[in-house]
PDB file of N, CA, C and O in Angstrom:
ATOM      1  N   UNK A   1      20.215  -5.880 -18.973  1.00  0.00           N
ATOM      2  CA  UNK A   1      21.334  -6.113 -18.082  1.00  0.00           C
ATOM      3  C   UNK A   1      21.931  -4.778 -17.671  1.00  0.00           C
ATOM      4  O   UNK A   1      21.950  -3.843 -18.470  1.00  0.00           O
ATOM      5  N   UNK A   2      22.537  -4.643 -16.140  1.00  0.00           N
ATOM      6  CA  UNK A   2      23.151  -3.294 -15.704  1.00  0.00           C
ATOM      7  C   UNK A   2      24.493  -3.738 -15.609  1.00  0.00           C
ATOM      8  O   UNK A   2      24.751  -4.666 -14.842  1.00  0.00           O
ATOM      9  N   UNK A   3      25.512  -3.125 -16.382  1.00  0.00           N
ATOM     10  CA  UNK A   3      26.644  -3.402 -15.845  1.00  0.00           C
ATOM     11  C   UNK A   3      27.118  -3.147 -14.836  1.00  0.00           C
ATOM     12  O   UNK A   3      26.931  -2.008 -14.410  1.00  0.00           O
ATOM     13  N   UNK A   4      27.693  -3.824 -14.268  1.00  0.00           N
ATOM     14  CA  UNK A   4      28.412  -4.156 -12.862  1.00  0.00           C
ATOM     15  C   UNK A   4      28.965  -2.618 -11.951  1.00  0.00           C
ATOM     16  O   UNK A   4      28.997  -2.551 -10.722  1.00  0.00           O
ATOM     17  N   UNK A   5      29.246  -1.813 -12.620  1.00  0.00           N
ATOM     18  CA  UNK A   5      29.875  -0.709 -11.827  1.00  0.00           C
ATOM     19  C   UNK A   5      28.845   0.624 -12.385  1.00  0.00           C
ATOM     20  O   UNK A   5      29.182   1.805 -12.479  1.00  0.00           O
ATOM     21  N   UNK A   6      27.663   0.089 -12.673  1.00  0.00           N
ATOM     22  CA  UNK A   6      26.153   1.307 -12.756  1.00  0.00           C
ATOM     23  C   UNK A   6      25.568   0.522 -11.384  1.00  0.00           C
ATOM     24  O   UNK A   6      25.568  -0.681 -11.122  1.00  0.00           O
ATOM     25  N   UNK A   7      24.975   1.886 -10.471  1.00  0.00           N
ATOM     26  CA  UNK A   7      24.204   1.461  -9.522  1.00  0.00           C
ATOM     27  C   UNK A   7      22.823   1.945  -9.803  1.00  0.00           C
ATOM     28  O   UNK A   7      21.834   1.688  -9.117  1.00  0.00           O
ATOM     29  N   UNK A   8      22.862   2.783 -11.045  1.00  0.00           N
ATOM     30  CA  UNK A   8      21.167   3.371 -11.591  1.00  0.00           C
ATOM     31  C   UNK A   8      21.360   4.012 -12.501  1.00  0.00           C
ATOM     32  O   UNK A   8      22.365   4.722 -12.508  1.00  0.00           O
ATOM     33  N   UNK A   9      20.161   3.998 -13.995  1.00  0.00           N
ATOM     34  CA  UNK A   9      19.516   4.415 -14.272  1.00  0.00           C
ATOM     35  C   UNK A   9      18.560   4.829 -15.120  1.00  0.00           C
ATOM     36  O   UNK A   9      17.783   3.898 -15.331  1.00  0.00           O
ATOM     37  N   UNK A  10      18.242   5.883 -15.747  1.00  0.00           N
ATOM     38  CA  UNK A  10      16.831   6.243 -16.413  1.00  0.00           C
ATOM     39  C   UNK A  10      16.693   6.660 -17.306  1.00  0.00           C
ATOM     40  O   UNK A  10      17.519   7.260 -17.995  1.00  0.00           O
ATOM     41  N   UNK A  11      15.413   6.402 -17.550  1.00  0.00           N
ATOM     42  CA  UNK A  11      14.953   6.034 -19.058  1.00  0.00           C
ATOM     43  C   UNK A  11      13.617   7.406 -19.166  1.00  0.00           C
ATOM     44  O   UNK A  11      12.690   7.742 -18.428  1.00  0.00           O
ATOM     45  N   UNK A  12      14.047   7.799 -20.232  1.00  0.00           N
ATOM     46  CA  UNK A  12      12.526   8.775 -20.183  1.00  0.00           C
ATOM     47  C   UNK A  12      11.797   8.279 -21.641  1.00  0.00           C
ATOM     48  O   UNK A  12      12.213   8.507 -22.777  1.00  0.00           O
ATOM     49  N   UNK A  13      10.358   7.395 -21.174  1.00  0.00           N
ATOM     50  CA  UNK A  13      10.010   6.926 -22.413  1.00  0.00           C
ATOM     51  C   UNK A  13       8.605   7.673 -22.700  1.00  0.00           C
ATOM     52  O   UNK A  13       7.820   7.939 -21.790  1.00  0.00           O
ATOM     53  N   UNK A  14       8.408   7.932 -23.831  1.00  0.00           N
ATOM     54  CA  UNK A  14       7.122   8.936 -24.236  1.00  0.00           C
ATOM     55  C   UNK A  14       6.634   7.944 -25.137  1.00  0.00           C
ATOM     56  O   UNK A  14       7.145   7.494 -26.163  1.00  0.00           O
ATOM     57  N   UNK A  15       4.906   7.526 -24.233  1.00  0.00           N
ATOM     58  CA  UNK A  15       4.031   6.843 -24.963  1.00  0.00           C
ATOM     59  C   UNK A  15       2.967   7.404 -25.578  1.00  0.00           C
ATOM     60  O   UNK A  15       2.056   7.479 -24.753  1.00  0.00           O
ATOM     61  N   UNK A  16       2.505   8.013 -27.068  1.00  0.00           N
ATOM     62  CA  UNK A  16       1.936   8.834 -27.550  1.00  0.00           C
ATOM     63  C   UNK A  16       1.981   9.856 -26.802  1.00  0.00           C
ATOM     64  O   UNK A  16       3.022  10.438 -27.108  1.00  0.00           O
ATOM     65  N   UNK A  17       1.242  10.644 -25.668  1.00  0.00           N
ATOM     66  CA  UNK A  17       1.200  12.008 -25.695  1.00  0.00           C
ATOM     67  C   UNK A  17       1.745  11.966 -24.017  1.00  0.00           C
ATOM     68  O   UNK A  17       2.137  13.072 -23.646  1.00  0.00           O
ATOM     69  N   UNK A  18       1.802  11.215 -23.293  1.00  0.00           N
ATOM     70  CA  UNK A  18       2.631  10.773 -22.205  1.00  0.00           C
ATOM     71  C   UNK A  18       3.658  10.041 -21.442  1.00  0.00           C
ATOM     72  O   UNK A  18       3.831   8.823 -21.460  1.00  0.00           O
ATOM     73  N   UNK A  19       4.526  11.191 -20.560  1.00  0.00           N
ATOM     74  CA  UNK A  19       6.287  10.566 -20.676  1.00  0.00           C
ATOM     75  C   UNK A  19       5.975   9.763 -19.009  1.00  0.00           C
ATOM     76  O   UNK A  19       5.293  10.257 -18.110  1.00  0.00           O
ATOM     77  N   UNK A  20       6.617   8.576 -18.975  1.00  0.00           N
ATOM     78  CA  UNK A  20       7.159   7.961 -18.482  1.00  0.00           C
ATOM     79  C   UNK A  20       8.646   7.698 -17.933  1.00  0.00           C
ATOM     80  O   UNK A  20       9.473   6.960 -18.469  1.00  0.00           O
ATOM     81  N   UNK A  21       8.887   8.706 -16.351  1.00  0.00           N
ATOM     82  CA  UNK A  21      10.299   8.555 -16.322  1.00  0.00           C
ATOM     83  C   UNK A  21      10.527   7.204 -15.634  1.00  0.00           C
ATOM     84  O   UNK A  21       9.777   6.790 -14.751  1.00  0.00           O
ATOM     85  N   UNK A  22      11.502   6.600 -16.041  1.00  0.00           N
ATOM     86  CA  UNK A  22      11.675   5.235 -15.474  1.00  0.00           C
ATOM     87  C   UNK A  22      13.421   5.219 -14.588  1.00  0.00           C
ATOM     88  O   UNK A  22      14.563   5.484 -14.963  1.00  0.00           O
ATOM     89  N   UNK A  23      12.832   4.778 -13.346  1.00  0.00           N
ATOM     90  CA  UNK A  23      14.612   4.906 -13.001  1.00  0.00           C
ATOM     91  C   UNK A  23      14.601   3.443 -12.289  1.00  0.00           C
ATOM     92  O   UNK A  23      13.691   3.015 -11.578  1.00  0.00           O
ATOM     93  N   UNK A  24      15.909   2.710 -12.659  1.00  0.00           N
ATOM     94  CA  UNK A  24      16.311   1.144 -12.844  1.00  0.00           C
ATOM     95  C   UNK A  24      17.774   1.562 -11.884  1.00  0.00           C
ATOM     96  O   UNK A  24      18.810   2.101 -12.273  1.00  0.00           O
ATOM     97  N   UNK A  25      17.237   0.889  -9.955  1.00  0.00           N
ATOM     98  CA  UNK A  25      18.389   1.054  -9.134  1.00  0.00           C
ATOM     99  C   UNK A  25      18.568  -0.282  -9.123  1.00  0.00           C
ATOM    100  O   UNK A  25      17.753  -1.124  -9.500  1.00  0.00           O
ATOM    101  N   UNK A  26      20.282  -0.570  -8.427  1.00  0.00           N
ATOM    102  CA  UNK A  26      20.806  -1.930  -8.457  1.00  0.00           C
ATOM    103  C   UNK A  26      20.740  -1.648  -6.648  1.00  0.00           C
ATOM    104  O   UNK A  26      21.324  -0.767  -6.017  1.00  0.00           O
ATOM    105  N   UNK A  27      19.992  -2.525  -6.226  1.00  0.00           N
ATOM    106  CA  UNK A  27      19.855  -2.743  -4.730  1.00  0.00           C
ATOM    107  C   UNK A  27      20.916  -4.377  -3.900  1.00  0.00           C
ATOM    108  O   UNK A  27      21.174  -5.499  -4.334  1.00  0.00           O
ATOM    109  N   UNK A  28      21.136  -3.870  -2.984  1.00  0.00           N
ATOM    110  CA  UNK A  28      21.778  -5.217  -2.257  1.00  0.00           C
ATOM    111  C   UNK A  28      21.028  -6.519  -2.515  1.00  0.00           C
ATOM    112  O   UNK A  28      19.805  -6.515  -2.378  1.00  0.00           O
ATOM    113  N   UNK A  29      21.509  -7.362  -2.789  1.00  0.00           N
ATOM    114  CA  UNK A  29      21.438  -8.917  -2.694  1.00  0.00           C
ATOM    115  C   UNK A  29      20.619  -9.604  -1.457  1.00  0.00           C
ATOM    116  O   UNK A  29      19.909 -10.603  -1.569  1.00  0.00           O
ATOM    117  N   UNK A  30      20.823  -8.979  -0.432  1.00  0.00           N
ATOM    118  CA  UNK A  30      20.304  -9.345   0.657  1.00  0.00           C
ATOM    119  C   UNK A  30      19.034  -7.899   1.467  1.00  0.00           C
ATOM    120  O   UNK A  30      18.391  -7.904   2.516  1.00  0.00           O
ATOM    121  N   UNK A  31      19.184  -6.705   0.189  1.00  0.00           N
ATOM    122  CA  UNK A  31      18.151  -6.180   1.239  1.00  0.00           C
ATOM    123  C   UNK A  31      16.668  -6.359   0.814  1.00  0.00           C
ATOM    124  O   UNK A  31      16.317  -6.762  -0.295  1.00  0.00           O
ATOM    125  N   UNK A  32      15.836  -6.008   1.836  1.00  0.00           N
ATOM    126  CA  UNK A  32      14.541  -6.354   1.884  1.00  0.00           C
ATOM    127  C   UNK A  32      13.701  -5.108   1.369  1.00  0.00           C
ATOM    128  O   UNK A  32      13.951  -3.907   1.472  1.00  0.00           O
ATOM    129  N   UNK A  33      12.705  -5.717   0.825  1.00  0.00           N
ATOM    130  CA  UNK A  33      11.623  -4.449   0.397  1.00  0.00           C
ATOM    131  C   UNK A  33      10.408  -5.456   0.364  1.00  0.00           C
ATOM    132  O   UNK A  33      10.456  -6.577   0.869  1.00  0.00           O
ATOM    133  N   UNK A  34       8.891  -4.725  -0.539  1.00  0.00           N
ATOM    134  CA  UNK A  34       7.851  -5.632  -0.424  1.00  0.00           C
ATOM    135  C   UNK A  34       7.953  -5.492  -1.732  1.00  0.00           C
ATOM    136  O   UNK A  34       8.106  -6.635  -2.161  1.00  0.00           O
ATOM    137  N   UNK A  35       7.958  -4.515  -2.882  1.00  0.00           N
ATOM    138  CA  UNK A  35       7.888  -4.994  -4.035  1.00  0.00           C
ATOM    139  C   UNK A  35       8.936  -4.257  -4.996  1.00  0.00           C
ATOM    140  O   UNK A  35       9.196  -3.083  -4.732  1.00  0.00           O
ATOM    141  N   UNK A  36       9.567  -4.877  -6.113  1.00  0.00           N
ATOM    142  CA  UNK A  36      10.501  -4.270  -6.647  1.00  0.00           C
ATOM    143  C   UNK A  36      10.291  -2.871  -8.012  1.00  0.00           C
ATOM    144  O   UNK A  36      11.084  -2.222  -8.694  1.00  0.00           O
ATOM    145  N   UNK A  37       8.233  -2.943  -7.827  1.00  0.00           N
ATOM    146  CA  UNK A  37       8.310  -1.928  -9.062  1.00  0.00           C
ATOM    147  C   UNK A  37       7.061  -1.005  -8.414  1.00  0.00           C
ATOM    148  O   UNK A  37       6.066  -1.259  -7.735  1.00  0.00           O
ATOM    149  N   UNK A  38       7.463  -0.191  -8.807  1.00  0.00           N
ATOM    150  CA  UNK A  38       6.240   1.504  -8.060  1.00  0.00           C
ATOM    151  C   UNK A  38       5.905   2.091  -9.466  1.00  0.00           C
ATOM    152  O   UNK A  38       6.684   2.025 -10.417  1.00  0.00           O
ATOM    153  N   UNK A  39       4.646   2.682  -9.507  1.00  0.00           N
ATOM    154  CA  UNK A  39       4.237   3.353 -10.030  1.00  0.00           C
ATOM    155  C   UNK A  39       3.686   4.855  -9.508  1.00  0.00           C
ATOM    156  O   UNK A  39       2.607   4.703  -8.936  1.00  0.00           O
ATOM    157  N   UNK A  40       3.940   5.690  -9.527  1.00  0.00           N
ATOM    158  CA  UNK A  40       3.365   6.929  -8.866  1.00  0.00           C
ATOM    159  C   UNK A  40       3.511   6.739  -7.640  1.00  0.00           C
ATOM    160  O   UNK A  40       2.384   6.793  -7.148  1.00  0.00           O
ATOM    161  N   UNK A  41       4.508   6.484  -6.606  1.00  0.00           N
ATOM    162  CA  UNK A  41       4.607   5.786  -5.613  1.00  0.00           C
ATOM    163  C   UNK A  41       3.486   4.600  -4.791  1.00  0.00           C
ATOM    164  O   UNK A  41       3.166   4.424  -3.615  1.00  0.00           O
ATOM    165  N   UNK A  42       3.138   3.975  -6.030  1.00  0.00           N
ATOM    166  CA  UNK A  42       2.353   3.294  -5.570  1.00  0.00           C
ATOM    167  C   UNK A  42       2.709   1.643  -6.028  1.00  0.00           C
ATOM    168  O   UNK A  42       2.587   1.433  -7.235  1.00  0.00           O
ATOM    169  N   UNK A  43       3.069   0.646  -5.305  1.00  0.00           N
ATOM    170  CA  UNK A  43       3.401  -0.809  -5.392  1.00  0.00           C
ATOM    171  C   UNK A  43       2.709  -1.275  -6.306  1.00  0.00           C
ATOM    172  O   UNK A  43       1.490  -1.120  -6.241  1.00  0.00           O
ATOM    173  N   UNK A  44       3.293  -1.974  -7.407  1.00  0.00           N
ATOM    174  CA  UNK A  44       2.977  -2.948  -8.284  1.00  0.00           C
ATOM    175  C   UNK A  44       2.960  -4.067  -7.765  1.00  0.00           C
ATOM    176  O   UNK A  44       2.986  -3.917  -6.543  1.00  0.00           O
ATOM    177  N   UNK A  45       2.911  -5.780  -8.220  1.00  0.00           N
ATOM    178  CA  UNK A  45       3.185  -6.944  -8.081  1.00  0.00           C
ATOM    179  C   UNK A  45       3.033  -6.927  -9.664  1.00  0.00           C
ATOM    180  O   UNK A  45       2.169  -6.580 -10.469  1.00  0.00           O
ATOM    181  N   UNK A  46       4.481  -7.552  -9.708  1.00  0.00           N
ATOM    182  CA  UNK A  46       4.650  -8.222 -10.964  1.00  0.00           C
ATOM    183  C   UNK A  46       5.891  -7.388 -11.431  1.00  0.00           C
ATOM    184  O   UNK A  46       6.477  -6.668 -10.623  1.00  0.00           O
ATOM    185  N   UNK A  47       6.290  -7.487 -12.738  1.00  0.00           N
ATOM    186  CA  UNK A  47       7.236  -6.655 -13.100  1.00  0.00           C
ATOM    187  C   UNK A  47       7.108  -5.815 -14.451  1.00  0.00           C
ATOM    188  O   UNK A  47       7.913  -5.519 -15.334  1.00  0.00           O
ATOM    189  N   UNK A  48       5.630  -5.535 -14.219  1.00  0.00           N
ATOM    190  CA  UNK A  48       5.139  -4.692 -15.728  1.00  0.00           C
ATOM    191  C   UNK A  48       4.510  -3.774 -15.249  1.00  0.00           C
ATOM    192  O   UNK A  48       4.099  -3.882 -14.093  1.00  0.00           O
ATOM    193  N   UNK A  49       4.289  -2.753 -15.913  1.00  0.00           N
ATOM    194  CA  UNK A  49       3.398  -1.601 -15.546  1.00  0.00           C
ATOM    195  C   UNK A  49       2.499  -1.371 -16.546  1.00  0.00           C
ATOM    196  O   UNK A  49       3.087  -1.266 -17.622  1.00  0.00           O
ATOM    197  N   UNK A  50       1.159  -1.234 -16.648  1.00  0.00           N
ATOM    198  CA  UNK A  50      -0.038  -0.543 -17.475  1.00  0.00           C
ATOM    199  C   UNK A  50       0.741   0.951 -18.308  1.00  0.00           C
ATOM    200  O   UNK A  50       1.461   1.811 -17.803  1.00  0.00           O
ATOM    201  N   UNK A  51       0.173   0.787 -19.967  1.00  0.00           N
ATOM    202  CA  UNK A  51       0.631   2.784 -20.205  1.00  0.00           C
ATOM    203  C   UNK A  51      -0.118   3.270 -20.390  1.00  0.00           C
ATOM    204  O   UNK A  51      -0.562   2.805 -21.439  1.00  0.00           O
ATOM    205  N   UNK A  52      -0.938   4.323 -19.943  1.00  0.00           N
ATOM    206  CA  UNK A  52      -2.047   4.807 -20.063  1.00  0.00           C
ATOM    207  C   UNK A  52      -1.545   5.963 -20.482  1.00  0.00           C
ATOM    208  O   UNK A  52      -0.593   6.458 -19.878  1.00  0.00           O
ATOM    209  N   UNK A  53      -2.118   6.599 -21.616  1.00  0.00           N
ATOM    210  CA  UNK A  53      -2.167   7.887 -22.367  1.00  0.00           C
ATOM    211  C   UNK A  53      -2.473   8.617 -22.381  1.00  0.00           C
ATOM    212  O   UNK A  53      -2.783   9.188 -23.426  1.00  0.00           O
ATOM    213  N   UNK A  54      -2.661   9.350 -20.656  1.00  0.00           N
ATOM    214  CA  UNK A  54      -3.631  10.297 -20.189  1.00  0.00           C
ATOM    215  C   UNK A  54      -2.797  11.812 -20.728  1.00  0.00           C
ATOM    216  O   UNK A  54      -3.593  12.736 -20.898  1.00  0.00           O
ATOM    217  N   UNK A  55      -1.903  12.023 -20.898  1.00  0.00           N
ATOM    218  CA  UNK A  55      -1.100  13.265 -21.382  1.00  0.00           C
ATOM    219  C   UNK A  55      -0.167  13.688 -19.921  1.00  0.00           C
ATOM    220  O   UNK A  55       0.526  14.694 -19.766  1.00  0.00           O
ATOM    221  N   UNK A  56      -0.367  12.774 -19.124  1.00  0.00           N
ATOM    222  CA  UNK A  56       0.661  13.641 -17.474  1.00  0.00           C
ATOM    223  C   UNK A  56       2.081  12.720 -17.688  1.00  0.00           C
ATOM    224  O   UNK A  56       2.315  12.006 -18.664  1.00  0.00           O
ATOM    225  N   UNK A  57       2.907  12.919 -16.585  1.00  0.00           N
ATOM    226  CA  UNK A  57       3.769  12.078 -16.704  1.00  0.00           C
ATOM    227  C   UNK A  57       4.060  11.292 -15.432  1.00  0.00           C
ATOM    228  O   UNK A  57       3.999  11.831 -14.327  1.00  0.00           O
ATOM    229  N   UNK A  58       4.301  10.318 -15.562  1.00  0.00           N
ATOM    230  CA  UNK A  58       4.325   9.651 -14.319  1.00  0.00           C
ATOM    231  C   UNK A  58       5.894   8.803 -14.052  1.00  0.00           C
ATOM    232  O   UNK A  58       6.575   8.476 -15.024  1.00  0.00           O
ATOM    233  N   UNK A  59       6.297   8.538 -12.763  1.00  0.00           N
ATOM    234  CA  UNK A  59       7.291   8.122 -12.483  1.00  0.00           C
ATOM    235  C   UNK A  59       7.445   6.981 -11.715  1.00  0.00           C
ATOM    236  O   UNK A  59       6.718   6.681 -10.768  1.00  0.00           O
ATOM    237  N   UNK A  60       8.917   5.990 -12.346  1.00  0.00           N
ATOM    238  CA  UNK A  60       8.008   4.416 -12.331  1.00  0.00           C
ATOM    239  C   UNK A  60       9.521   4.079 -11.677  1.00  0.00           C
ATOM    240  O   UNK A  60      10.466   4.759 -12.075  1.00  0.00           O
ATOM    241  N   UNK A  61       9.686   3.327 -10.959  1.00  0.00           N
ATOM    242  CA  UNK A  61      10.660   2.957 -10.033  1.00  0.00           C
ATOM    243  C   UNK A  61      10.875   1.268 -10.358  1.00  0.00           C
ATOM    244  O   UNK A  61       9.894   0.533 -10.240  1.00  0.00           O
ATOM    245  N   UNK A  62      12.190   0.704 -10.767  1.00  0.00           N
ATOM    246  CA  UNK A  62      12.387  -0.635 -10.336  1.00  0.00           C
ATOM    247  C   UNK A  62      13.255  -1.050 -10.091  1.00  0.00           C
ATOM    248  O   UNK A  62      14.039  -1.029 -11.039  1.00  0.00           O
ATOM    249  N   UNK A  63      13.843  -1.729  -8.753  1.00  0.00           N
ATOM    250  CA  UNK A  63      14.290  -2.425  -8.084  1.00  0.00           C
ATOM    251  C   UNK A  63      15.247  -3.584  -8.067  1.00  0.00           C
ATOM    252  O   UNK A  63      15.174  -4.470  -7.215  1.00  0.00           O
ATOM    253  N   UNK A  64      16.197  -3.559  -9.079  1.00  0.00           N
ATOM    254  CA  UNK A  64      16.786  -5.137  -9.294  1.00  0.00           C
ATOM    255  C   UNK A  64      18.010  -5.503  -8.158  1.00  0.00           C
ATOM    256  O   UNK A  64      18.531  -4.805  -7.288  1.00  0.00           O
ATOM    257  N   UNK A  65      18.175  -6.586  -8.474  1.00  0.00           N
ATOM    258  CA  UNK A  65      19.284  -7.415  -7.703  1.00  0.00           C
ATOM    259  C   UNK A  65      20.864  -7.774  -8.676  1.00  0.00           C
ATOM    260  O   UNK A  65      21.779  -8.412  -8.155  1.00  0.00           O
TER     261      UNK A  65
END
């Protein structure tokens, strides 16, 4: 849950030898997008992401209402 007067944010999670920055924005009620979670700027469907343990770090975007 985001409380009400946070409009974002992030999480830096380190899965064995690779960090994961995660940033959690609170978007309008009514605005439009195609999907609410990115990975490496790249669109997910669904609301999970794969962790792969390659040693880089990657940056993961999601979208709530």
């Amino acid at each position: 849950r985001l409380p009400k007067t946070w409009t974002t944010y992030k999480i830096h999670y380190r899965y064995r030898q690779t960090v994961y920055h995660i940033t959690i924005t609170r978007v309008a009620a009514d605005s439009t997008g195609t999907s609410p979670l990115t990975l490496d700027g790249q669109e997910l469907s669904g609301t999970t992401f794969p962790l792969v343990d390659d040693r880089l770090e990657h940056a993961v975007e999601l979208r709530i209402r």
